[in-house]
Backbone as XML, in Angstrom:
<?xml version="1.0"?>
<chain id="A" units="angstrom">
  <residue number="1" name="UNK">
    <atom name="N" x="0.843" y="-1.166" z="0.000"/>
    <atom name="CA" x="0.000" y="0.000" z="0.000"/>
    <atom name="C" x="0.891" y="1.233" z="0.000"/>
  </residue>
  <residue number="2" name="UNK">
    <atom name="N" x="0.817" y="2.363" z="0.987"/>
    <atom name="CA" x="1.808" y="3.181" z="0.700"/>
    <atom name="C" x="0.676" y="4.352" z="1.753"/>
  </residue>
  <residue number="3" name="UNK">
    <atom name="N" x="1.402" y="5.461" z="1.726"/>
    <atom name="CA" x="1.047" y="6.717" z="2.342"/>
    <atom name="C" x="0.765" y="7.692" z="1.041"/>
  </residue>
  <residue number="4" name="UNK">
    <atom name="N" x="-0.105" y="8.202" z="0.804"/>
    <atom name="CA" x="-0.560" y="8.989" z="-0.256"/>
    <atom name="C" x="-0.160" y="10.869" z="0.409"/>
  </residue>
  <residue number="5" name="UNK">
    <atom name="N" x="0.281" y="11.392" z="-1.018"/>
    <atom name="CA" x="0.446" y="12.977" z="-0.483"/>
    <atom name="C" x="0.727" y="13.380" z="-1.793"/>
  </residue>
  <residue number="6" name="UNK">
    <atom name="N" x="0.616" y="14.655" z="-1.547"/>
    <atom name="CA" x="0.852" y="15.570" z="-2.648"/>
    <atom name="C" x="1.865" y="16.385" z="-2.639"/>
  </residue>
  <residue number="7" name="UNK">
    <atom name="N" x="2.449" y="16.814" z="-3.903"/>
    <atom name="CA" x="3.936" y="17.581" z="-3.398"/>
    <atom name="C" x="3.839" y="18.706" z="-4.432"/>
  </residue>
  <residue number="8" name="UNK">
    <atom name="N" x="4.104" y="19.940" z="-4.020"/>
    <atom name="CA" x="4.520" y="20.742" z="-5.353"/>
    <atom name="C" x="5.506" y="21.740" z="-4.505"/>
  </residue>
  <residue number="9" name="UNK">
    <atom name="N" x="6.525" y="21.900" z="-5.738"/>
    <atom name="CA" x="7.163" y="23.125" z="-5.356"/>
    <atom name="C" x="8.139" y="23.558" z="-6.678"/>
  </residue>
  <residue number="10" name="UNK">
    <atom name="N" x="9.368" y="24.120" z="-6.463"/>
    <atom name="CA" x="10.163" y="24.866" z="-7.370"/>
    <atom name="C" x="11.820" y="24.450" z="-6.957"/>
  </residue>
  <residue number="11" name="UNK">
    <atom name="N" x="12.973" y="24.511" z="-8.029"/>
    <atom name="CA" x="13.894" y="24.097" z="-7.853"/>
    <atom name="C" x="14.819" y="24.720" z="-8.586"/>
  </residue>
  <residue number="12" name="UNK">
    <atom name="N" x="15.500" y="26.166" z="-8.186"/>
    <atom name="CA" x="16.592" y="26.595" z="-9.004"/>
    <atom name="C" x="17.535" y="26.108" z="-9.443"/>
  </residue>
  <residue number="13" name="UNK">
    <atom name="N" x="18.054" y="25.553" z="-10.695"/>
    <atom name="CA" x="19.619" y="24.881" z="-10.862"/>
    <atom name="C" x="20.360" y="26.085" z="-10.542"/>
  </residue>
  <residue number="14" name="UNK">
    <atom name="N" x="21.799" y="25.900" z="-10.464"/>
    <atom name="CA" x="23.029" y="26.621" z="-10.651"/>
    <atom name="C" x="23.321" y="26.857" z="-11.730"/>
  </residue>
  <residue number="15" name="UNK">
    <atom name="N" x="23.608" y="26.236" z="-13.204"/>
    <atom name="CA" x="23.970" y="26.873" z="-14.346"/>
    <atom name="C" x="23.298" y="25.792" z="-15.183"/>
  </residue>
  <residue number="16" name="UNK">
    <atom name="N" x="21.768" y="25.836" z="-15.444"/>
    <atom name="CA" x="21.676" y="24.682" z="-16.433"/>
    <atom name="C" x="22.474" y="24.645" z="-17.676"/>
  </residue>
  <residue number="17" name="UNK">
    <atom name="N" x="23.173" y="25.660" z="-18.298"/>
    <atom name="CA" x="23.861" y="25.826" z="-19.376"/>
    <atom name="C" x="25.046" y="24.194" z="-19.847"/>
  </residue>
  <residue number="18" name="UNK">
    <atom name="N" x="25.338" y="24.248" z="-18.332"/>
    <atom name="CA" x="26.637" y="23.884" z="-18.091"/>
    <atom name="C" x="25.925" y="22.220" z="-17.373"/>
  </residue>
  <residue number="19" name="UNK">
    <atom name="N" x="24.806" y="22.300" z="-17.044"/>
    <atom name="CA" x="24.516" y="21.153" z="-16.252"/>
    <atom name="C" x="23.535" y="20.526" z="-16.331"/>
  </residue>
  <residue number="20" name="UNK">
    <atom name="N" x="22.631" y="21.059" z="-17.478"/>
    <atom name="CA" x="21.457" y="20.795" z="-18.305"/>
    <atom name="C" x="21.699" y="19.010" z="-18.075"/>
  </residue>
  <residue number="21" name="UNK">
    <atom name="N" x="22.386" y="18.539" z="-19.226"/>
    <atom name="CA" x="22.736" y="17.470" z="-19.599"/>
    <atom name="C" x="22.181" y="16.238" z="-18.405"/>
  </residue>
  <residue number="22" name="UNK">
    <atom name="N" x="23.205" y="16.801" z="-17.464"/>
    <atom name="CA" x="23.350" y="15.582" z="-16.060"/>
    <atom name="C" x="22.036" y="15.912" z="-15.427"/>
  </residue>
  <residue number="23" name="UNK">
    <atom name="N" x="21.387" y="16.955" z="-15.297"/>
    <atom name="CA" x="20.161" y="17.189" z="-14.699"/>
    <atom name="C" x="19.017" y="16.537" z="-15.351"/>
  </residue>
  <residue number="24" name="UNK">
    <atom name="N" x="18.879" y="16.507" z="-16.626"/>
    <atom name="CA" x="17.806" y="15.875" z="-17.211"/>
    <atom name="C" x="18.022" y="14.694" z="-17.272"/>
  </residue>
  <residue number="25" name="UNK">
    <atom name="N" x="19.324" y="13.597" z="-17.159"/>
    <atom name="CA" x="19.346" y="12.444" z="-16.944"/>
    <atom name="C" x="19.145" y="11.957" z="-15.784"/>
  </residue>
  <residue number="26" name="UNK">
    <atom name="N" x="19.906" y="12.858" z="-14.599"/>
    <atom name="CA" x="18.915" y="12.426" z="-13.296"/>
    <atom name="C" x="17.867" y="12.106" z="-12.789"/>
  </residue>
  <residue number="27" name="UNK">
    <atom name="N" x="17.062" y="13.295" z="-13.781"/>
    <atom name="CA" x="15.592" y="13.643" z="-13.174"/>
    <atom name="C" x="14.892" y="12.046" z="-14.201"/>
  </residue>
  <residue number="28" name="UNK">
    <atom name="N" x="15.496" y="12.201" z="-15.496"/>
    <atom name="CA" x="15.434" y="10.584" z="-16.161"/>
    <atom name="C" x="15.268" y="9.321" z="-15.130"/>
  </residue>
  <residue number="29" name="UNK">
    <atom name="N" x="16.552" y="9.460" z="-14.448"/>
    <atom name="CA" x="16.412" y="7.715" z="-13.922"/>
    <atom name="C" x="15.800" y="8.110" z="-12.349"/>
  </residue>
  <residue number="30" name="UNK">
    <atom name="N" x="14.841" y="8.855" z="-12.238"/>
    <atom name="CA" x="14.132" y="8.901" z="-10.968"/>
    <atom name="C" x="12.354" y="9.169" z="-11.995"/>
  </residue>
  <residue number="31" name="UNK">
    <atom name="N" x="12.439" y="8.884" z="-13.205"/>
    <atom name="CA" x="10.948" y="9.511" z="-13.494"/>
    <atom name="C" x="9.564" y="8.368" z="-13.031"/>
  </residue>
  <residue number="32" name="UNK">
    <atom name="N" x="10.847" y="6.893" z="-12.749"/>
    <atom name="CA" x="9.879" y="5.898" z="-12.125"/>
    <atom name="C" x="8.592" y="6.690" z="-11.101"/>
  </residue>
  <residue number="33" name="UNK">
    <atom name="N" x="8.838" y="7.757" z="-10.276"/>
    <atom name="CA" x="8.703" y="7.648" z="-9.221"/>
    <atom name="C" x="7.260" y="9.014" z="-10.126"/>
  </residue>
  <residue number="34" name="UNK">
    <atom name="N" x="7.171" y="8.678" z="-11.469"/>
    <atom name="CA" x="6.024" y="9.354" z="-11.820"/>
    <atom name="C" x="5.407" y="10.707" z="-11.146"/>
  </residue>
  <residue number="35" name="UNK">
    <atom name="N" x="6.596" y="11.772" z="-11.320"/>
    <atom name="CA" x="5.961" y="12.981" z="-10.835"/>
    <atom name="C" x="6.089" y="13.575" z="-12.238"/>
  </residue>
  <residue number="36" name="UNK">
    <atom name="N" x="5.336" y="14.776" z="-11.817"/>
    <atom name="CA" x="5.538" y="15.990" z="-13.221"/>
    <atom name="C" x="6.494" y="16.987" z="-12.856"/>
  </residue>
  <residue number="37" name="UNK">
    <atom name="N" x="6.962" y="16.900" z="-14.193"/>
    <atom name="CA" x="8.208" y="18.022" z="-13.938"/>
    <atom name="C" x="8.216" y="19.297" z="-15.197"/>
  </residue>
  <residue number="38" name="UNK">
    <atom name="N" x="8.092" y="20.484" z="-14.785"/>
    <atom name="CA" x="7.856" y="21.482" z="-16.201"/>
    <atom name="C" x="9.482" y="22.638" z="-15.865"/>
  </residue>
  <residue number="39" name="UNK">
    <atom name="N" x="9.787" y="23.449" z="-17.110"/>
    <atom name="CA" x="10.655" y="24.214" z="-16.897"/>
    <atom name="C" x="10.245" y="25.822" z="-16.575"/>
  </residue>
  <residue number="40" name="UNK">
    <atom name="N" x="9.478" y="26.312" z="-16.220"/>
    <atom name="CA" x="9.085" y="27.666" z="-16.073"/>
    <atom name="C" x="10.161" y="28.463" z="-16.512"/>
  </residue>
  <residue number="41" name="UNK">
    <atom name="N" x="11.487" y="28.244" z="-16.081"/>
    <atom name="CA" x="12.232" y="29.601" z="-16.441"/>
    <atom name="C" x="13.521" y="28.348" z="-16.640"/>
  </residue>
  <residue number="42" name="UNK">
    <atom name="N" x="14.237" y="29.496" z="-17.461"/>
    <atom name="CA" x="15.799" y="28.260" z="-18.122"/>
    <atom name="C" x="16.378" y="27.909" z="-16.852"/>
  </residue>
  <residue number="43" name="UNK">
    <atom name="N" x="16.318" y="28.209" z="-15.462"/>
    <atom name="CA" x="17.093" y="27.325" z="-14.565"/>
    <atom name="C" x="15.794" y="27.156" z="-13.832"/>
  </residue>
  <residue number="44" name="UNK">
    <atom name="N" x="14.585" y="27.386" z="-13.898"/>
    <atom name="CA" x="13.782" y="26.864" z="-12.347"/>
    <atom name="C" x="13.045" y="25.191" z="-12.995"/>
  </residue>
  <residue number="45" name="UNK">
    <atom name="N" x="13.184" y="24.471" z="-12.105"/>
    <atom name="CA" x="11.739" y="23.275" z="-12.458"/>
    <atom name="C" x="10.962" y="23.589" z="-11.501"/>
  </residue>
  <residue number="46" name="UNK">
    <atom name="N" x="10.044" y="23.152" z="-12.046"/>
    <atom name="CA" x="8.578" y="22.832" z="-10.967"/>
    <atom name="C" x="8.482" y="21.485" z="-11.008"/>
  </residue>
  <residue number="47" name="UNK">
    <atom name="N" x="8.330" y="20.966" z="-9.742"/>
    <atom name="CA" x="8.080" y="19.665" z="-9.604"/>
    <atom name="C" x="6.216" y="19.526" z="-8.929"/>
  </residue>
  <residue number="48" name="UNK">
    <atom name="N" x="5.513" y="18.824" z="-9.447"/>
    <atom name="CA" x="4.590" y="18.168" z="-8.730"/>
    <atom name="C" x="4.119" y="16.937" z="-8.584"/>
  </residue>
  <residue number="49" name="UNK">
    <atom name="N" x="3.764" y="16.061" z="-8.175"/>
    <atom name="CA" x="3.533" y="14.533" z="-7.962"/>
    <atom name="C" x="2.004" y="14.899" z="-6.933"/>
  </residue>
  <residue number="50" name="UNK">
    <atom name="N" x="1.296" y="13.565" z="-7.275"/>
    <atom name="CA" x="0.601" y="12.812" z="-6.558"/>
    <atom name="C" x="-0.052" y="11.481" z="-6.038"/>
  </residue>
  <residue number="51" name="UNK">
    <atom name="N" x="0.299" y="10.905" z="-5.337"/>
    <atom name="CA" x="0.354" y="8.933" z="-5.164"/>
    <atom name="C" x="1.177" y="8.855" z="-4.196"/>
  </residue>
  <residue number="52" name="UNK">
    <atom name="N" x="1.896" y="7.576" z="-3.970"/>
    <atom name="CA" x="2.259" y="6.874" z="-2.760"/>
    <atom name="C" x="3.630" y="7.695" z="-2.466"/>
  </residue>
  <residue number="53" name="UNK">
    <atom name="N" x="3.742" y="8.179" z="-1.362"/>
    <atom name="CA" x="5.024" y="8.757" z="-0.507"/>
    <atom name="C" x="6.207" y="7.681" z="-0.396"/>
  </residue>
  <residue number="54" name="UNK">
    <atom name="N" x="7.131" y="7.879" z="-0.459"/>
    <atom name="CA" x="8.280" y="7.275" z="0.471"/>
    <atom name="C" x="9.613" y="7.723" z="0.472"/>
  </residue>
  <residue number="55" name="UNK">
    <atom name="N" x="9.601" y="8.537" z="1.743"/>
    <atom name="CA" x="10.491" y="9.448" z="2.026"/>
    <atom name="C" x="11.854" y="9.434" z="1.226"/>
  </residue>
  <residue number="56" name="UNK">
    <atom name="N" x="12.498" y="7.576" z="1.447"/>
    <atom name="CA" x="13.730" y="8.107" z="1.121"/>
    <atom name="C" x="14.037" y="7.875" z="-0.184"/>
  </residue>
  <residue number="57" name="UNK">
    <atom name="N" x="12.986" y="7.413" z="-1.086"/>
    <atom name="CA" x="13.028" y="7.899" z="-2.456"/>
    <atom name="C" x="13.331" y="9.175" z="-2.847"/>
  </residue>
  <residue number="58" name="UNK">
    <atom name="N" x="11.825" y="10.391" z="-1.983"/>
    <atom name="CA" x="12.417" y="11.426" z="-2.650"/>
    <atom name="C" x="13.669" y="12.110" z="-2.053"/>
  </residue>
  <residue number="59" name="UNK">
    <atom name="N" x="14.111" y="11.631" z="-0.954"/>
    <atom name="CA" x="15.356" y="12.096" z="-0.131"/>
    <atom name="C" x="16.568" y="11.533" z="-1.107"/>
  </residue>
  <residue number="60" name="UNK">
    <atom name="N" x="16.510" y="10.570" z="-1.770"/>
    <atom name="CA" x="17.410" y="9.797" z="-2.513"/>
    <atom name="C" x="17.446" y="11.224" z="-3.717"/>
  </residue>
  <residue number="61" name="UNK">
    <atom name="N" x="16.404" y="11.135" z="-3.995"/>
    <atom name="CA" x="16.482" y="12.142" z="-5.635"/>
    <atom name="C" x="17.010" y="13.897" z="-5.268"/>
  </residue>
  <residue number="62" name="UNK">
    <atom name="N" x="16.356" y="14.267" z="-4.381"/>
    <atom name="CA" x="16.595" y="15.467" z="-3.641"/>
    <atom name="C" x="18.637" y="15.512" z="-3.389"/>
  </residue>
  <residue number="63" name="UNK">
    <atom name="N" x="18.743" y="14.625" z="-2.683"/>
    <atom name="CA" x="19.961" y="14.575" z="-2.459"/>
    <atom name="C" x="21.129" y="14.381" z="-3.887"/>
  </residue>
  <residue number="64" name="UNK">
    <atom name="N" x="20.825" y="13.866" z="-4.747"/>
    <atom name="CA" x="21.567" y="13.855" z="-6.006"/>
    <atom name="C" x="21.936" y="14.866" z="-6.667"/>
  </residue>
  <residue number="65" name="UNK">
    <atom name="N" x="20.083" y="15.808" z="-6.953"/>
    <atom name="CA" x="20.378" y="17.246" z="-7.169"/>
    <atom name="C" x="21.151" y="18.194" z="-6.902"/>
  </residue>
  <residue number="66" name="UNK">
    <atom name="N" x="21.770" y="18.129" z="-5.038"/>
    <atom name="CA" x="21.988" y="19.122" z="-4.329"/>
    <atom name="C" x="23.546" y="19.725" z="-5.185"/>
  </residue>
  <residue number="67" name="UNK">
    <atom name="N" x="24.458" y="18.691" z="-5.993"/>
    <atom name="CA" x="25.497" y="19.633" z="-6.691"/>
    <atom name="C" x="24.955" y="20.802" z="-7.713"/>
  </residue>
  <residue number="68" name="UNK">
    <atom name="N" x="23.570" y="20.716" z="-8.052"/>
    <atom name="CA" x="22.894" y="21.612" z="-9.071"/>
    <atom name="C" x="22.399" y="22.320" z="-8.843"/>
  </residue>
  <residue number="69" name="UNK">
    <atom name="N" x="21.621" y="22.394" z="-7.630"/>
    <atom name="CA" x="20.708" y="23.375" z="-7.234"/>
    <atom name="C" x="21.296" y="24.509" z="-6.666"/>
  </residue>
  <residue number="70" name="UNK">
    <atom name="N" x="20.919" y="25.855" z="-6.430"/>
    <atom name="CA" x="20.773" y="27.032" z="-6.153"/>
    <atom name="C" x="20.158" y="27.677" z="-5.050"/>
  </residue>
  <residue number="71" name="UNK">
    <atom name="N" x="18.666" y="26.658" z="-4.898"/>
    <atom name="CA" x="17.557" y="27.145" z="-4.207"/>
    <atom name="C" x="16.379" y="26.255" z="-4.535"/>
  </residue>
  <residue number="72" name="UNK">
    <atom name="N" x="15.532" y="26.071" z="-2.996"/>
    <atom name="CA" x="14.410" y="24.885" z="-3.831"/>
    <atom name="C" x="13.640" y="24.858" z="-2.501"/>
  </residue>
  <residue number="73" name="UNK">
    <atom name="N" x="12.653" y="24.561" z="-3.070"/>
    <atom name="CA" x="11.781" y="24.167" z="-1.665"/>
    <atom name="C" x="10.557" y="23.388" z="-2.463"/>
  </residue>
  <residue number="74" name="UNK">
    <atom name="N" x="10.180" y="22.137" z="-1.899"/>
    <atom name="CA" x="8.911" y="21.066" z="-1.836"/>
    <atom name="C" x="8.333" y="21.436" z="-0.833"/>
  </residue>
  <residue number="75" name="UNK">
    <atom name="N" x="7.075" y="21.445" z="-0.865"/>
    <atom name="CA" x="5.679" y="21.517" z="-0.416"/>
    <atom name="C" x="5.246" y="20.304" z="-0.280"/>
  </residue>
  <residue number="76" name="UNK">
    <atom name="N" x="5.262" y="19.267" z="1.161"/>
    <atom name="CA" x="4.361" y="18.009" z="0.847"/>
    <atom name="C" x="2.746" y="18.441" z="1.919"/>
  </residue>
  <residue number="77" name="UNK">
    <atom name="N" x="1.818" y="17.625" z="1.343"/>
    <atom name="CA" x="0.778" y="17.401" z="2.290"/>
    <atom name="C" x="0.050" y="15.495" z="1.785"/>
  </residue>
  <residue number="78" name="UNK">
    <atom name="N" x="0.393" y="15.085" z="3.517"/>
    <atom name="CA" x="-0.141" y="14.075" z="3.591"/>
    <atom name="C" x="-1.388" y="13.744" z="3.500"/>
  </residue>
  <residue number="79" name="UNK">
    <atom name="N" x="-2.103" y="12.234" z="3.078"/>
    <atom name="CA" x="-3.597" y="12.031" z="3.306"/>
    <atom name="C" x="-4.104" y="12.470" z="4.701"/>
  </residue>
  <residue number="80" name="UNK">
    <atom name="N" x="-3.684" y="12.235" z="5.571"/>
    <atom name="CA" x="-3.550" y="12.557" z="7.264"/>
    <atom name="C" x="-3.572" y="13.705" z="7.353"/>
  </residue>
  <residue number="81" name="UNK">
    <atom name="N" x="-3.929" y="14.961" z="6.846"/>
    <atom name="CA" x="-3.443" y="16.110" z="6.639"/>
    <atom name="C" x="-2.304" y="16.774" z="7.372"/>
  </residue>
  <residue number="82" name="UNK">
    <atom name="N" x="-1.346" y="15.814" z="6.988"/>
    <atom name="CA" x="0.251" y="16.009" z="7.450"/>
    <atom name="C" x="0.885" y="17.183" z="6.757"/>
  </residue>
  <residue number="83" name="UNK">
    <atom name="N" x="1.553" y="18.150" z="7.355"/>
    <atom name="CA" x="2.422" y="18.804" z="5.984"/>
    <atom name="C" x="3.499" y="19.482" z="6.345"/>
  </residue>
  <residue number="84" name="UNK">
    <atom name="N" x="4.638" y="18.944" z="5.356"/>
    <atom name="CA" x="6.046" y="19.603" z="5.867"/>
    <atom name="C" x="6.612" y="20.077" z="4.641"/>
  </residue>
  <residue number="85" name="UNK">
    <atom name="N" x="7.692" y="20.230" z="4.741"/>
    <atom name="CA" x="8.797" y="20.619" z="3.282"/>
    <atom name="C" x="10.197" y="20.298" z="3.656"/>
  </residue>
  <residue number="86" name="UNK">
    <atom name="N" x="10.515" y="20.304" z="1.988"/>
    <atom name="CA" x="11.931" y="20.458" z="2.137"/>
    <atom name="C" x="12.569" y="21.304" z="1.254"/>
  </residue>
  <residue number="87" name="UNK">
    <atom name="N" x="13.756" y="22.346" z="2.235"/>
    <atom name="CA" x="13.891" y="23.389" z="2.064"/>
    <atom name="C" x="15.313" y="23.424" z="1.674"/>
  </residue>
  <residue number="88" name="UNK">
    <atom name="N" x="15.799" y="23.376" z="0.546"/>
    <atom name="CA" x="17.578" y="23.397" z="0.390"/>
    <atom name="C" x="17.942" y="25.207" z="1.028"/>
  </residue>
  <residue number="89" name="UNK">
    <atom name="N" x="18.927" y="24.143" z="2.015"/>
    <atom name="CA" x="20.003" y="25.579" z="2.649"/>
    <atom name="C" x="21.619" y="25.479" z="1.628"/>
  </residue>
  <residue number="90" name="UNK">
    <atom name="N" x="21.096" y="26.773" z="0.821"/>
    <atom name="CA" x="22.589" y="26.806" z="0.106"/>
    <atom name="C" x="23.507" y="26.667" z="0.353"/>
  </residue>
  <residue number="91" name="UNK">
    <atom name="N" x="24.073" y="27.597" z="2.046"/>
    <atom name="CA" x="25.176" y="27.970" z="2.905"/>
    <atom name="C" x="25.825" y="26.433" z="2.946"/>
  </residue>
  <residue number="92" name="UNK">
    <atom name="N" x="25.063" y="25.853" z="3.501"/>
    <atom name="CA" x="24.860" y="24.291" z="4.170"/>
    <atom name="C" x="24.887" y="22.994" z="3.156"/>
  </residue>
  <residue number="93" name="UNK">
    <atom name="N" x="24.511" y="23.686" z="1.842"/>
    <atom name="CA" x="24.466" y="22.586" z="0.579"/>
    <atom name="C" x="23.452" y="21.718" z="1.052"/>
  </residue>
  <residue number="94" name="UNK">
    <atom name="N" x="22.502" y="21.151" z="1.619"/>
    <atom name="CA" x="21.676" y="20.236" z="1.742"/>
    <atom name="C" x="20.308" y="20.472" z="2.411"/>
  </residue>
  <residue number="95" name="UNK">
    <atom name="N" x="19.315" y="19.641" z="2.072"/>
    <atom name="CA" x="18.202" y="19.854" z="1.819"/>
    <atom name="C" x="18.177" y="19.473" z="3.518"/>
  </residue>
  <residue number="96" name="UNK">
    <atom name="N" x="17.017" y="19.986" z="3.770"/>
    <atom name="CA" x="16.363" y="20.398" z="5.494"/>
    <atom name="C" x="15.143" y="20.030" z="6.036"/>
  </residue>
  <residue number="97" name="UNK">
    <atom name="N" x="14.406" y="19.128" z="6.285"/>
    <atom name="CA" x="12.876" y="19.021" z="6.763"/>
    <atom name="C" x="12.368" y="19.870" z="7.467"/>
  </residue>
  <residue number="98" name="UNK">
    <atom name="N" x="11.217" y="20.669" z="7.813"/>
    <atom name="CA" x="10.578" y="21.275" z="8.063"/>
    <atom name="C" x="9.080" y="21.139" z="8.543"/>
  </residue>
  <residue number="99" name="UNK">
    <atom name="N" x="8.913" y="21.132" z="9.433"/>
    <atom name="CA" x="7.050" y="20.108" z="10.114"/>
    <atom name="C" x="6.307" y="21.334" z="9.459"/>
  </residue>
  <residue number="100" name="UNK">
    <atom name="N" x="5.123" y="21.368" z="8.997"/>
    <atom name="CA" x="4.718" y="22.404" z="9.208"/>
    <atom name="C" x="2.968" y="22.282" z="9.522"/>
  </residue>
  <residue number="101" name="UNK">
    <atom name="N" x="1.844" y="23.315" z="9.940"/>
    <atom name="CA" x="0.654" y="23.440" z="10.467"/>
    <atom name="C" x="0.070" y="24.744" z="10.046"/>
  </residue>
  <residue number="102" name="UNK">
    <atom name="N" x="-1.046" y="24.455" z="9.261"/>
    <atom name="CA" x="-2.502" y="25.420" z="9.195"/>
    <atom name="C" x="-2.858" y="26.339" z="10.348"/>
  </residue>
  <residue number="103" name="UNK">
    <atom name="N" x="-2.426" y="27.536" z="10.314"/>
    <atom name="CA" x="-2.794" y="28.273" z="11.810"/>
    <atom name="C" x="-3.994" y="28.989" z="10.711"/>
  </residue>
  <residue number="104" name="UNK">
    <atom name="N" x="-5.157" y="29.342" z="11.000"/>
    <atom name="CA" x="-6.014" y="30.287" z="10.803"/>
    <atom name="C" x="-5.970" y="31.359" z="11.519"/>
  </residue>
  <residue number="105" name="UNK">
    <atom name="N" x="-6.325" y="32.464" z="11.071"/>
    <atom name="CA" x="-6.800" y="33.856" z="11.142"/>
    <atom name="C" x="-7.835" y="34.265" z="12.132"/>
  </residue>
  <residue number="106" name="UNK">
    <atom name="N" x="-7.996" y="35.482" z="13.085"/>
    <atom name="CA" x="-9.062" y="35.406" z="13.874"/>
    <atom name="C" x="-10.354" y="35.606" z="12.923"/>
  </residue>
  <residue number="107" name="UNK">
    <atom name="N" x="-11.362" y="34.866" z="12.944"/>
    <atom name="CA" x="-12.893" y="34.862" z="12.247"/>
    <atom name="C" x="-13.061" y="36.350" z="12.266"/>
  </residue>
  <residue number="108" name="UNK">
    <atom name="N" x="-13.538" y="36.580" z="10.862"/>
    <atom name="CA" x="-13.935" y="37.507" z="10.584"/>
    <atom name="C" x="-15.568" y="37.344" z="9.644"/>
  </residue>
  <residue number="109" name="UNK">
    <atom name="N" x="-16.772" y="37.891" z="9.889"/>
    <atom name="CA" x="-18.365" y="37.715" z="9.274"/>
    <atom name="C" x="-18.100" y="38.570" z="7.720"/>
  </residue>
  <residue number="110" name="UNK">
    <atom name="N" x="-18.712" y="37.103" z="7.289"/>
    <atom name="CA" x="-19.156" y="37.264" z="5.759"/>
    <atom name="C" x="-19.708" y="38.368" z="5.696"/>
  </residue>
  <residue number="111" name="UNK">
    <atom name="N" x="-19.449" y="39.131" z="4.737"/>
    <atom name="CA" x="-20.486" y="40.366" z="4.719"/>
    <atom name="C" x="-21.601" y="39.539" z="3.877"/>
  </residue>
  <residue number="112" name="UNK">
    <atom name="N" x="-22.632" y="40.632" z="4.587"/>
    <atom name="CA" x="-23.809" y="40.238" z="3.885"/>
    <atom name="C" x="-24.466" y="41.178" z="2.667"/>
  </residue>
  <residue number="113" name="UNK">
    <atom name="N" x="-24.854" y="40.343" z="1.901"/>
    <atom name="CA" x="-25.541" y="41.088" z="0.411"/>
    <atom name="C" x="-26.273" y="42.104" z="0.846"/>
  </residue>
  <residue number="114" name="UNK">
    <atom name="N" x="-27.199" y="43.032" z="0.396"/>
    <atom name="CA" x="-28.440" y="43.534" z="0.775"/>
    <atom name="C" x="-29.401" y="43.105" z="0.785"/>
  </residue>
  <residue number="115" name="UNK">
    <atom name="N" x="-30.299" y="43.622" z="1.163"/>
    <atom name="CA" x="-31.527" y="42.633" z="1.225"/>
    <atom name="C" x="-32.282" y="42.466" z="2.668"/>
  </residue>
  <residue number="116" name="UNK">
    <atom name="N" x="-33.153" y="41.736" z="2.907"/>
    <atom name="CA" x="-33.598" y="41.381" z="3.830"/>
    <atom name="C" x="-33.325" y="40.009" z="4.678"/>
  </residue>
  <residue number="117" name="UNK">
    <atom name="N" x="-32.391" y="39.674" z="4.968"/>
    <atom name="CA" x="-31.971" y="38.649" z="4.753"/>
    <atom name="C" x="-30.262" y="37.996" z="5.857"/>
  </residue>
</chain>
């Protein structure tokens, strides 16, 4: 079975010019893991996926990247409505977990239409 979640986020390379090549073969022998991947800008991807989790898959793929990347952060949310990220620290070269939680806003009333009502 598996843990179901959803992931989206963004992933600056360092010089795709220069690193294009090895990046698109990476992202190649991890496409098993059936996410979508688009180029928005000549160094950013967007990554999104949805189906079965397992951490150290994407920790496996995440971690390969880290000679390429620039800047990046994943967005996951679990079926459980779990949700964390992972956040590459440049300084540090490696990617970071992060718990994270839905705080709401103090309630504020719908305005109402006119009317009688």
């Amino acid at each position: 079975m598996g843990y179901t979640c959803y992931v989206s986020g963004d992933i600056t390379l360092k010089d795709i010019a220069k690193d294009q090549d090895e990046v698109f073969k990476l992202l190649e022998d991890f496409q098993w893991l059936d996410f979508d991947i688009s180029f928005c800008e000549p160094s950013a991807i967007e990554i999104r996926y949805d189906g079965n989790f397992h951490d150290d898959e994407w920790e496996d793929l995440l971690n390969d990247l880290v000679p390429y990347i620039r800047e990046g952060c994943l967005d996951f949310s679990g079926e459980d409505n779990c949700f964390w990220r992972y956040q590459f620290n440049a300084e540090k070269q490696e990617w970071e977990e992060l718990q994270g939680k839905i705080v709401y806003s103090d309630p504020k009333p719908i305005p109402k239409k006119g009317g009688n009502g």
